[in-house]
Each structure stands twice: as structure tokens, then as C-alpha cells.
N, C-alpha and C positions, 0 to 999 in steps of 0.2 A: 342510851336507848330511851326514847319517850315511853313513857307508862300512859297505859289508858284503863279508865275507872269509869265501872259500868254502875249506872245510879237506876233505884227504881222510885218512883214519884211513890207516896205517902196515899192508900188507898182511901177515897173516900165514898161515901154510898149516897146516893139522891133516891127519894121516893117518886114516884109518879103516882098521877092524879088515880082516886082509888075508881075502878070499873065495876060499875052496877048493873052493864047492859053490855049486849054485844054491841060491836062494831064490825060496819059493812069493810070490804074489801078497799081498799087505797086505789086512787088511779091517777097518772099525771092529771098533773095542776100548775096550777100557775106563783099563786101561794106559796110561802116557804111555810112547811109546817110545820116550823118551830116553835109556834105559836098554841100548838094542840098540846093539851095535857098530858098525853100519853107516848110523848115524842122528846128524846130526850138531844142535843147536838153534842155531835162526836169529834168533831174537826179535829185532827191533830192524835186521835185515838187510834188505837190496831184492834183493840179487844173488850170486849163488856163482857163483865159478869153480873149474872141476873140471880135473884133470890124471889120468890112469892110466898103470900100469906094469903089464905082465903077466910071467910066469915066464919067456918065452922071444921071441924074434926069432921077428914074423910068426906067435904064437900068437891064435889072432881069441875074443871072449867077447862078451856083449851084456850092457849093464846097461839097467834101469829107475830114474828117478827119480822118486821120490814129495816131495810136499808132504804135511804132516802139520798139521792143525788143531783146535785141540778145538771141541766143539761142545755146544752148552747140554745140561747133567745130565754134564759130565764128560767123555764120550766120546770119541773122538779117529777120524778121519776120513783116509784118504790119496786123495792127488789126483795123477792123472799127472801131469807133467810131461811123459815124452819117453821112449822107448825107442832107443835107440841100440848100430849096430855099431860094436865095436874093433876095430885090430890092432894088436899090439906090434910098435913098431919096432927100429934097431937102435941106439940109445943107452940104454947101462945105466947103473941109479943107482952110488950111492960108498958104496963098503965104510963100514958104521959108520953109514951114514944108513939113516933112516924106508924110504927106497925106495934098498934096498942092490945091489951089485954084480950079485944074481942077478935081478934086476928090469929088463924093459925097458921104456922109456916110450911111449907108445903115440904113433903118427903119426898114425893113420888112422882118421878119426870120420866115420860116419855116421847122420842122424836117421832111422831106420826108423817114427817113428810117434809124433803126440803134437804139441806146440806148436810148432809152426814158426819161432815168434818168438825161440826160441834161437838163441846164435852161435857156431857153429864154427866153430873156426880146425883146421887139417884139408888135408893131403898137399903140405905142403910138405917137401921133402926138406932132411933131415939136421935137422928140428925137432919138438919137441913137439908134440903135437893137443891141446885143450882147449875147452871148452865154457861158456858162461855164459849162465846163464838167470835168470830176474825168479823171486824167490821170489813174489810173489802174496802177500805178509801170513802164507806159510805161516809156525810156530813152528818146524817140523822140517823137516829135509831129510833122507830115505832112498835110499841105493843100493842096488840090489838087483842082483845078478850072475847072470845065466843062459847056457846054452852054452858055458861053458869048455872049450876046445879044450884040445889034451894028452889024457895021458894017466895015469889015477889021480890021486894025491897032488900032481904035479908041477907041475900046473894051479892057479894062482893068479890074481888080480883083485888088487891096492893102489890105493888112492883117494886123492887127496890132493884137500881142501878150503879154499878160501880166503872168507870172508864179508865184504861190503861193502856 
């Protein structure tokens, strides 16, 4: 009888480009927008798990995730996924890392709107909050940062993304 051995890939995490500002809404484009910072390519993925770190302890932001697909003649197409509230908690990243010293990791997630079928892990004390959702076949995965609490410049979003 043939034996069959289910293997899981070696998790790794990518950052995305840090958010200082909101971003407007996605709209078909022509562009593949692999090329934006805050767009990560999924090909070949089912599932991303997301982690955030904001500027400051208890600074709150809201991201949007999009899926990104192209679509006959080229085009390329975003699809919500989920809009969701942060708040930075109070564990900071390590000097020298992706999400460094002045960075805290967020605790506290919730899904204000969008696919329900996401899984939050979210306010358990002294741990990480994290999110994972079924890409849908999308090619792309986009964050998009809105609400940044703080004040000016000081107001950050870090993304860290994991595909599996």
C-alpha cells in the first residue's frame, strides 16, 4: 500500500514597508501591484498569517486587507478581505530587528467588517494578537493602514507577513 507524507513548508515572516499615513481605497488597475510596498505576492499560498507592531503602547490604527487578482485583458482587481481594529501593546520589538526597539506588538484585534471566516487570536494578556485568513486564490495580498492614532510623524503601522 503506498504511504503518503504530508510535509509542512518551514514558516517564514517578511515585513512590509512601515505606514505613516493612511491609504485611500484600491481600485482595478492596470498595474500589477506588486510593486507597492505594502503588497505582499501570494501565488501558490492558501493562507497568511499577519502580526503588527505600532509606534507606541496602546496607540490604536485600522488596517484593510485586500486580495489582489488579475483579471482577463491584464487588469488587476482588489477584494476585501476584512477591515480590522489594532492596538499596540506593551511588548517591544529588538533593537536591530525588522520590528525594532521602538515598535510595539499589537495585542488587541478586532474584525470591524469583512469575512468572518478569519482567525483571531486577540487580548490575551502579555501576548501577541495575530490574524489568519484564506487567501481565496488571491495572487496578492495588500494592507492598507487607516486611522493612525498619535500624533504627526510619530504614528506608525509595521506588518509582518507569513504565507502558507
Amino acid at each position: 500500500m503506498p504511504q503518503v507524507q504530508l510535509s509542512t513548508n518551514t514558516r517564514r515572516w517578511d515585513v512590509l514597508a512601515e505606514a505613516t499615513s493612511d491609504h485611500a481605497q484600491p481600485i482595478i488597475q492596470t498595474a500589477d501591484p506588486k510593486n507597492d510596498p505594502n503588497v505582499h505576492v501570494t501565488r501558490d499560498r492558501n493562507l497568511a498569517k499577519l502580526v503588527f507592531a505600532t509606534s507606541a503602547d496602546n496607540l490604536t490604527a485600522s488596517v484593510s486587507l485586500y486580495g489582489w487578482s488579475q483579471l482577463q485583458g491584464g487588469h488587476w482587481m482588489p477584494t476585501l478581505i476584512g477591515k480590522f481594529a489594532l492596538t499596540g501593546g506593551a511588548i517591544a520589538g529588538l533593537a536591530g530587528a525588522p520590528i525594532n526597539q521602538t515598535c510595539y506588538l499589537v495585542d488587541t484585534i478586532a474584525l470591524n467588517d469583512g469575512d468572518e471566516s478569519v482567525r483571531i487570536i486577540s487580548g490575551i494578556a502579555g501576548e501577541t494578537a495575530s490574524i489568519t485568513c484564506d487567501l481565496e486564490g488571491a495572487d496578492r495580498l495588500e494592507v492598507r493602514a487607516h486611522d493612525l492614532g498619535g500624533t504627526g510623524e510619530s504614528a506608525k503601522l509595521v506588518t509582518a507577513v507569513s504565507m502558507f
